[in-house]
C-alpha positions as CSV (number, residue, x, y, z in Angstrom):
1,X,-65.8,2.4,-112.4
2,X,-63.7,4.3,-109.9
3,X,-60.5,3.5,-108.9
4,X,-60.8,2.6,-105.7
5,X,-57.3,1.4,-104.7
6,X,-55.6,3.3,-101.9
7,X,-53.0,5.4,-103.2
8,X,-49.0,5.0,-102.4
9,X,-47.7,8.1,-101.3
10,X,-43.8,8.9,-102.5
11,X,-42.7,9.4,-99.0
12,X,-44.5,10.2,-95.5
13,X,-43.6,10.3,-92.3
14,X,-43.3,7.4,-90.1
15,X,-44.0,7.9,-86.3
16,X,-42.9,5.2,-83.7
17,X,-44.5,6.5,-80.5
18,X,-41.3,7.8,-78.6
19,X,-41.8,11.2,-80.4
20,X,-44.8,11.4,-77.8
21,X,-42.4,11.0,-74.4
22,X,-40.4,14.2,-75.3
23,X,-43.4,15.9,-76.4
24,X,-45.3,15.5,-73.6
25,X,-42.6,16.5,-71.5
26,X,-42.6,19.9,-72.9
27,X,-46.3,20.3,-72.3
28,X,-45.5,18.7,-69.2
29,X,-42.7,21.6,-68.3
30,X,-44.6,24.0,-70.2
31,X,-42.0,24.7,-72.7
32,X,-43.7,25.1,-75.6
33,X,-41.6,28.3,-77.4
34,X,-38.5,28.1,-79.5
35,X,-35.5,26.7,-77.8
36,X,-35.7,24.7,-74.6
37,X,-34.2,21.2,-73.7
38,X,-35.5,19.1,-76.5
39,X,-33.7,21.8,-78.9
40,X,-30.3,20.9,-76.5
41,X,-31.0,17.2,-76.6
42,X,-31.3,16.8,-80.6
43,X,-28.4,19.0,-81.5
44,X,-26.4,17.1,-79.0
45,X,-28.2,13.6,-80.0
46,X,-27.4,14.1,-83.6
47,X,-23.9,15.3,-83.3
48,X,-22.8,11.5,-81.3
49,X,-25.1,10.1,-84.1
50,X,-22.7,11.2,-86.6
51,X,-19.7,10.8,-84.9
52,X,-20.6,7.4,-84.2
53,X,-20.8,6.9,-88.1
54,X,-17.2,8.5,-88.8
55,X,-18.1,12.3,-88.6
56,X,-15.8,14.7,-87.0
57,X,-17.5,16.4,-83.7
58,X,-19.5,19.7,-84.9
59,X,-20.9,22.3,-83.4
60,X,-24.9,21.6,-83.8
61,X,-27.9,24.6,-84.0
62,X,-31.5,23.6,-84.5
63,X,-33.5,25.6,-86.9
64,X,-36.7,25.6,-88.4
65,X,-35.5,24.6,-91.9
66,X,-32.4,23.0,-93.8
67,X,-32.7,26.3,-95.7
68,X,-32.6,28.5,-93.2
69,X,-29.5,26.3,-91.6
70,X,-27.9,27.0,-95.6
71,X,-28.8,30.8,-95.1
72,X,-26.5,30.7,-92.1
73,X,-23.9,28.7,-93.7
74,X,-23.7,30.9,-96.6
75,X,-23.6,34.1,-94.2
76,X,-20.7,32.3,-92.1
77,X,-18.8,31.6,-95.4
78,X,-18.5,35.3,-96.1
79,X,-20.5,35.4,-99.3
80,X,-21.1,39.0,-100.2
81,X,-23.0,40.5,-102.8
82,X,-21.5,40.2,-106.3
83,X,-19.7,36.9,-104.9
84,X,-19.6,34.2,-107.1
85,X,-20.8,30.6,-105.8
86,X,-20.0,27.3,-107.2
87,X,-23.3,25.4,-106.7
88,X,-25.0,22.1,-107.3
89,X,-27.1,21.6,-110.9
90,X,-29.0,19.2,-110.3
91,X,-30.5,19.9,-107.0
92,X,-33.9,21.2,-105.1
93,X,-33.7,25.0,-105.2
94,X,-33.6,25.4,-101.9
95,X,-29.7,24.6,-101.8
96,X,-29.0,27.4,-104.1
97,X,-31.7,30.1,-102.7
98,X,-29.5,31.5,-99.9
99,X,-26.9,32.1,-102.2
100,X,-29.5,35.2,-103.5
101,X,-30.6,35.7,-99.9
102,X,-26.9,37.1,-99.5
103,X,-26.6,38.7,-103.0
104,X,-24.5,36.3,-104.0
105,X,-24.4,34.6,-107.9
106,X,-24.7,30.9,-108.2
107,X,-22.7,29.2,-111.3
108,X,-24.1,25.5,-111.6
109,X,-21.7,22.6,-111.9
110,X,-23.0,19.8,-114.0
111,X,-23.3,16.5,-112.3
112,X,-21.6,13.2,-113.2
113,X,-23.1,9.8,-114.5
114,X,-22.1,7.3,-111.7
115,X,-23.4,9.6,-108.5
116,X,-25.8,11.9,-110.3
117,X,-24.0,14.2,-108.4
118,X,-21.6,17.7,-108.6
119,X,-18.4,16.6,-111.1
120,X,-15.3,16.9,-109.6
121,X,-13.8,17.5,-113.3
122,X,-16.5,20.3,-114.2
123,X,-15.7,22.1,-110.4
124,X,-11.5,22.3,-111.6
125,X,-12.9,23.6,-115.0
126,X,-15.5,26.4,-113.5
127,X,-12.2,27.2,-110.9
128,X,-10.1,28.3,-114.0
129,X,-12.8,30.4,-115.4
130,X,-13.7,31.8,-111.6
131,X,-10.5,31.5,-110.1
132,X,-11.6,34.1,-107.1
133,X,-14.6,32.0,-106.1
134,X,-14.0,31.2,-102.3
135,X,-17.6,28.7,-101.3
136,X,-18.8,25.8,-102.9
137,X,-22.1,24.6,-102.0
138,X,-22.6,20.7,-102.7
139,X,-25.8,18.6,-102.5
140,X,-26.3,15.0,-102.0
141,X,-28.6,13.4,-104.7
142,X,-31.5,11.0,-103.2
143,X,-29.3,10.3,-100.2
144,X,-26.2,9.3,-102.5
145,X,-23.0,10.2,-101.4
146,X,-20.7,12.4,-104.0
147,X,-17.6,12.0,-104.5
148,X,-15.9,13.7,-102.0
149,X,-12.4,12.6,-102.5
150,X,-12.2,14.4,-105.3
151,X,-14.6,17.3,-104.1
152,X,-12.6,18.3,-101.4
153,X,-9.1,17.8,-103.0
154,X,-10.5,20.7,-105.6
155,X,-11.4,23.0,-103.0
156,X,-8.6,22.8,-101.1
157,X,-6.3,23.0,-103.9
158,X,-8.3,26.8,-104.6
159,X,-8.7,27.5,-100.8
160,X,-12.3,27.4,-101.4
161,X,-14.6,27.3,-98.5
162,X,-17.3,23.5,-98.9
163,X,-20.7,24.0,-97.7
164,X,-22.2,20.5,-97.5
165,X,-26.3,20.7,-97.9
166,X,-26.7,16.9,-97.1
167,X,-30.5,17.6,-96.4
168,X,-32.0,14.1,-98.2
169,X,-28.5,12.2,-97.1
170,X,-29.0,11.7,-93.3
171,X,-27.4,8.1,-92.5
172,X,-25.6,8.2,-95.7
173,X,-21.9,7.6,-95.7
174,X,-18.5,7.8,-97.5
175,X,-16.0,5.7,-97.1
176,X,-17.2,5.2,-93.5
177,X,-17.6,9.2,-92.9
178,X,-21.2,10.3,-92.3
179,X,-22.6,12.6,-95.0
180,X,-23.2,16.1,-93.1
181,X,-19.5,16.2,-91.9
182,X,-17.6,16.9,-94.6
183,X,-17.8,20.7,-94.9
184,X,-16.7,23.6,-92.9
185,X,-20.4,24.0,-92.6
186,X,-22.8,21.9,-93.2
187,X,-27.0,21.1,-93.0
188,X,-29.4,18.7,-92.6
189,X,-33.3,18.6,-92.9
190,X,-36.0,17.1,-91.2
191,X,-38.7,18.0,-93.4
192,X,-41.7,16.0,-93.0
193,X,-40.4,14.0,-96.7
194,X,-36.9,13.3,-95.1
195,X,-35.5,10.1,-93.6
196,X,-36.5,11.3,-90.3
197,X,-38.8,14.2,-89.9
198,X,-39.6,16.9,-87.3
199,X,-42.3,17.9,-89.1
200,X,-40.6,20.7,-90.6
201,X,-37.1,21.9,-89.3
202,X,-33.3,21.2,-90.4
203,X,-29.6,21.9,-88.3
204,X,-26.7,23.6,-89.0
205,X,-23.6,22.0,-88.5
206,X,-20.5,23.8,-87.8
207,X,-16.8,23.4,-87.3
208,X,-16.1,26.4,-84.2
209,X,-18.2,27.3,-81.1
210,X,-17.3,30.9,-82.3
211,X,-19.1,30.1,-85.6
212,X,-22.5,28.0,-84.1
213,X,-22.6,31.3,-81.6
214,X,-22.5,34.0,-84.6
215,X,-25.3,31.4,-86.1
216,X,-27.6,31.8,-83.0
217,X,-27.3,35.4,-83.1
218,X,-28.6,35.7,-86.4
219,X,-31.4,33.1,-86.0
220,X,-32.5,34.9,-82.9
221,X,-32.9,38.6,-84.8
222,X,-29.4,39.2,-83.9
223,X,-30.7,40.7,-80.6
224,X,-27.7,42.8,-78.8
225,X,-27.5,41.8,-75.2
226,X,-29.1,44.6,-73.9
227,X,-31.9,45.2,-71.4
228,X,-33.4,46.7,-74.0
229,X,-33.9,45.2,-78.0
230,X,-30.9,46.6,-79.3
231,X,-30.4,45.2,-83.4
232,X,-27.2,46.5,-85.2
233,X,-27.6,43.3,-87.9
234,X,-30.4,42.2,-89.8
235,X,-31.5,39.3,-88.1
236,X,-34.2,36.1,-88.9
237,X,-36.4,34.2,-86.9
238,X,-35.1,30.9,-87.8
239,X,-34.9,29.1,-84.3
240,X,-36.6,25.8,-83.7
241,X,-40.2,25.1,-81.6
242,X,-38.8,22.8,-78.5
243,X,-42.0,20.7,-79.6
244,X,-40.6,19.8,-82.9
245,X,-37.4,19.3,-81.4
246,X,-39.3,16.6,-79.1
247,X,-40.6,14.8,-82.3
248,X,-36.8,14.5,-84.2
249,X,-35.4,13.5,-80.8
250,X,-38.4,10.4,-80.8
251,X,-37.4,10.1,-84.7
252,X,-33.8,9.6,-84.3
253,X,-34.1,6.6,-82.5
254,X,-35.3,5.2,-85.3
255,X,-33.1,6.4,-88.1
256,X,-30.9,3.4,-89.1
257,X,-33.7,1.5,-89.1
258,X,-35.6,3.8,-91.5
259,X,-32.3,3.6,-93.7
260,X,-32.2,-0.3,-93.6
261,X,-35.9,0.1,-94.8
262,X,-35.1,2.6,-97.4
263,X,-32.7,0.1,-99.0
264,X,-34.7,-2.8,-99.0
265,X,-37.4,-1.0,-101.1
266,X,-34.3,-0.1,-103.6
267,X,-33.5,-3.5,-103.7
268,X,-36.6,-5.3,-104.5
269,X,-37.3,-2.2,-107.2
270,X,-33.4,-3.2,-108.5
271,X,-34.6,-7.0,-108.5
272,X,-38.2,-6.3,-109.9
273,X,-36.9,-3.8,-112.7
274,X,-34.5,-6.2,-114.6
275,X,-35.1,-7.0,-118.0
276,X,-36.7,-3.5,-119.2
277,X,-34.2,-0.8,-120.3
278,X,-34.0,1.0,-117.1
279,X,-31.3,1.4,-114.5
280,X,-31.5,2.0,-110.7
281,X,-29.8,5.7,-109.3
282,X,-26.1,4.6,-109.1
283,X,-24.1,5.0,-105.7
284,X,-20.1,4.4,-105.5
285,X,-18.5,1.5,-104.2
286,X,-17.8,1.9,-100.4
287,X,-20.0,4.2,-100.2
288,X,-23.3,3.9,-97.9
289,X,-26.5,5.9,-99.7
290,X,-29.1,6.1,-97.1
291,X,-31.6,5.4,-100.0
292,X,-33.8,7.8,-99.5
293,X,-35.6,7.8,-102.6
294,X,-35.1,4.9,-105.2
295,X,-35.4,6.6,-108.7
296,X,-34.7,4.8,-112.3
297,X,-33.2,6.3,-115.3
298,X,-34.7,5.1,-118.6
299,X,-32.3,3.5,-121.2
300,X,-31.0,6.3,-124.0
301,X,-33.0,5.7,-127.8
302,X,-35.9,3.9,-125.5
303,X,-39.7,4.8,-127.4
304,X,-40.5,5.0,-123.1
305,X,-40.2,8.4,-121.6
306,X,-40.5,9.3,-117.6
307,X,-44.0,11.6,-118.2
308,X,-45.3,8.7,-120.1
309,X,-44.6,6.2,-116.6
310,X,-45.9,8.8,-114.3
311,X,-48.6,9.6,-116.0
312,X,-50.2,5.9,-115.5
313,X,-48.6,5.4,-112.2
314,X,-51.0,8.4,-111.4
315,X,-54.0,6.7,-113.2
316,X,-53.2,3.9,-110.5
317,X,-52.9,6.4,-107.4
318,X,-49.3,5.7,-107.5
319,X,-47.0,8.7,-106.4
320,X,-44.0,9.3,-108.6
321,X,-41.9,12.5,-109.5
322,X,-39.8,13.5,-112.3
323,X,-35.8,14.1,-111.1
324,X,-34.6,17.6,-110.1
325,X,-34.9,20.1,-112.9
326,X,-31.2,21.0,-113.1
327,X,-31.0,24.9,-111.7
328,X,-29.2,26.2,-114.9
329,X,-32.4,25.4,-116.5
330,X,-35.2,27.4,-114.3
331,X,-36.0,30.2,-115.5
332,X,-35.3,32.3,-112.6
333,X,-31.7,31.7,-113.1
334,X,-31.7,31.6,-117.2
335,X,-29.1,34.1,-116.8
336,X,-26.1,32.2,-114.3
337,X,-23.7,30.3,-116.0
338,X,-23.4,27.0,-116.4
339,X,-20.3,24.6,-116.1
340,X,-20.0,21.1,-117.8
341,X,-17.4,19.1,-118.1
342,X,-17.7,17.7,-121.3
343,X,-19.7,19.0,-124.7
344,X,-23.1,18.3,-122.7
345,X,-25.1,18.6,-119.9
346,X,-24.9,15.0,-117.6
347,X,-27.9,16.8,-115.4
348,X,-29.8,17.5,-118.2
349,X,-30.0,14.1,-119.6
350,X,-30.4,12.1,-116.4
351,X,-33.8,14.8,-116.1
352,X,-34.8,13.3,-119.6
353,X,-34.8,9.7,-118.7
354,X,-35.2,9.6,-114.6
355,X,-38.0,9.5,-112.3
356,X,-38.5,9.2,-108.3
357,X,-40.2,5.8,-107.2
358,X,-42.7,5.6,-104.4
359,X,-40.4,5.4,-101.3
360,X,-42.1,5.3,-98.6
361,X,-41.0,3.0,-96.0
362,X,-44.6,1.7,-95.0
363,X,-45.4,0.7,-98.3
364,X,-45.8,-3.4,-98.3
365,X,-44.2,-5.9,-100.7
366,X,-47.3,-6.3,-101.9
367,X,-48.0,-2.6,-102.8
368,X,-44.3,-2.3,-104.6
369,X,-44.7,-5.4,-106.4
370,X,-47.9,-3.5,-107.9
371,X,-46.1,-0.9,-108.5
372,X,-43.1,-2.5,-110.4
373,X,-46.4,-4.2,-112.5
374,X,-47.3,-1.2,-113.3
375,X,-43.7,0.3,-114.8
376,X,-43.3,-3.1,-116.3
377,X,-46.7,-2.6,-118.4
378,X,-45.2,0.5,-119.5
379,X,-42.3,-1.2,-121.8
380,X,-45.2,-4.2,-122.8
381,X,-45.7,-3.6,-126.7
């Protein structure tokens, strides 16, 4: 017999109906190309979000992807070809990507056990093998805040240059500073996964008007202002559709509450899981993850492996996803180094034993209580 139970989705988009005022107001106006006031009203709109949660004031660009907003970051850093670029293991490729785009050579720093994140220890170790390395780039796992304390201290000890990709930690924050404002340049992403979504898009956050200017020439095909198309840079097309800009504005309004939601599924998986050898993604105290996805790492010598789980989550039409491969082991970088701290690789083990668990905030206790059945029948035997 067919399975006929509606399926639950990892993470989708959740619209509210106030994405449809600023929309409409665009038709309305007939600005439908990039740029326009719905771009002006989110960067503007996020930047007193994020002040409001502890951030320093930025300069804010909207773009039509976090990548594209980590293109420009690693342009504005300086990274040249040959360059060398500390980067986040255990991350989604595109954080380490524009490193290439710029000719630039990613080594991977291992992460640590209790954030899953970039080790602070590992970073000081790969800085005495690459002392001329000038940019860090730094990713926040599943919305968890790294620890920045130490993260910072290294760089600044080596006059290094932190590029925050805080594209899945929107709302997240450490010791009362929001995620997104730690860097001298820093982005965000509003893919149509993300905490709050534009459909697709992301921002650039920056520290100088000098910088968020340079940025907007080069999003704009670094146009010379001529009468004329003058181009004496290579340029992109990166700039953001004042209708998209409508639906993050609508989206935004909503963001906390999205977080609050976000943790409540985490909590009820954290509650539902105990017993079985299996352990929530860890977060810091006095630190604020904005949940984003809740994942579980399977206990070391346990006869239960993550394939094993998602495979009959999916015979249940249950969405589920192994963790980030680390970067160091993806073939198309099989030849950048690697730094751990230690004799082993922390990212490579958490990959081993973790998987992502259905997130979405419109999924009902009743669907994640299912769920957690299903994981639970998993360890049964």
């Amino acid at each position: 017999m067919a399975n006929t139970r509606k399926p639950i989705p990892l993470a989708t988009p959740t619209m509210h109906g106030e994405e449809m005022k600023f929309i409409q107001e665009a038709f309305n106006r007939n600005w439908i190309a990039p740029l326009g006031f719905n771009c002006d009203g989110l960067e503007k709109e996020m930047n007193e979000y994020l002040c409001r949660n502890g951030g320093k004031n930025q300069e804010t660009l909207s773009l039509v992807s976090c990548t594209s907003a980590l293109h420009l970051a690693v342009k504005l850093a300086g990274v040249k070809r040959g360059d060398k670029v500390f980067c986040s293991d255990m991350t989604f490729a595109a954080t380490v990507n524009p490193v290439s785009y710029e000719g630039g050579e990613q080594i991977y720093i291992d992460s640590e056990y209790e954030t899953w994140n970039m080790d602070p220890v590992a970073l000081e170790k790969a800085f005495e093998k690459y002392p001329d390395t000038k940019v860090v780039v730094l990713a926040h796992l599943y919305g968890t805040p790294s620890k920045m304390d130490e993260i910072l201290a290294v760089c600044e000890k080596h006059g290094a240059i932190l590029i925050e990709d805080a594209a899945e930690a929107l709302g997240a924050t450490y010791h009362g500073v929001a995620c997104g404002t730690f860097g001298k340049h820093n982005a965000i992403s509003f893919n149509g996964n993300k905490i709050i979504t534009t459909s697709g898009g992301g921002m650039l956050l920056t520290e100088t008007k000098e910088d968020r200017e340079k940025a907007f020439f080069w999003a704009t095909q670094s146009r010379e202002p001529e009468l004329w198309y003058q181009h004496e840079e290579i340029g992109y097309n990166y700039r953001m559709s004042n209708i998209v800009a409508g639906v993050g504005r609508g989206q935004l309004l909503h963001l906390d509450e999205h977080r609050d939601l976000k943790e409540a599924i985490y909590r009820r998986y954290e509650e539902g899981l105990k017993g079985l050898p299996v352990k929530m993604n860890p977060y810091l105290p006095d630190t604020k993850p904005n949940f984003w996805l809740s994942c579980m790492i399977i206990d070391k010598n346990c006869n239960v492996d993550p394939i094993s789980v998602i495979k009959k989550l999916a015979e249940e039409k249950i969405d589920s996803r192994p963790i980030w491969k680390p970067m160091h082991m993806q073939p198309v970088f099989k030849d950048n180094d690697f730094i751990t701290a230690g004799e082993g690789s922390v990212g490579e083990d958490v990959f081993s034993r973790g998987l992502c668990l259905p997130s979405d905030i419109k999924m009902t206790e009743e669907e994640q209580n299912f769920v957690i059945s299903v994981i639970k029948s998993c360890f049964e035997g």
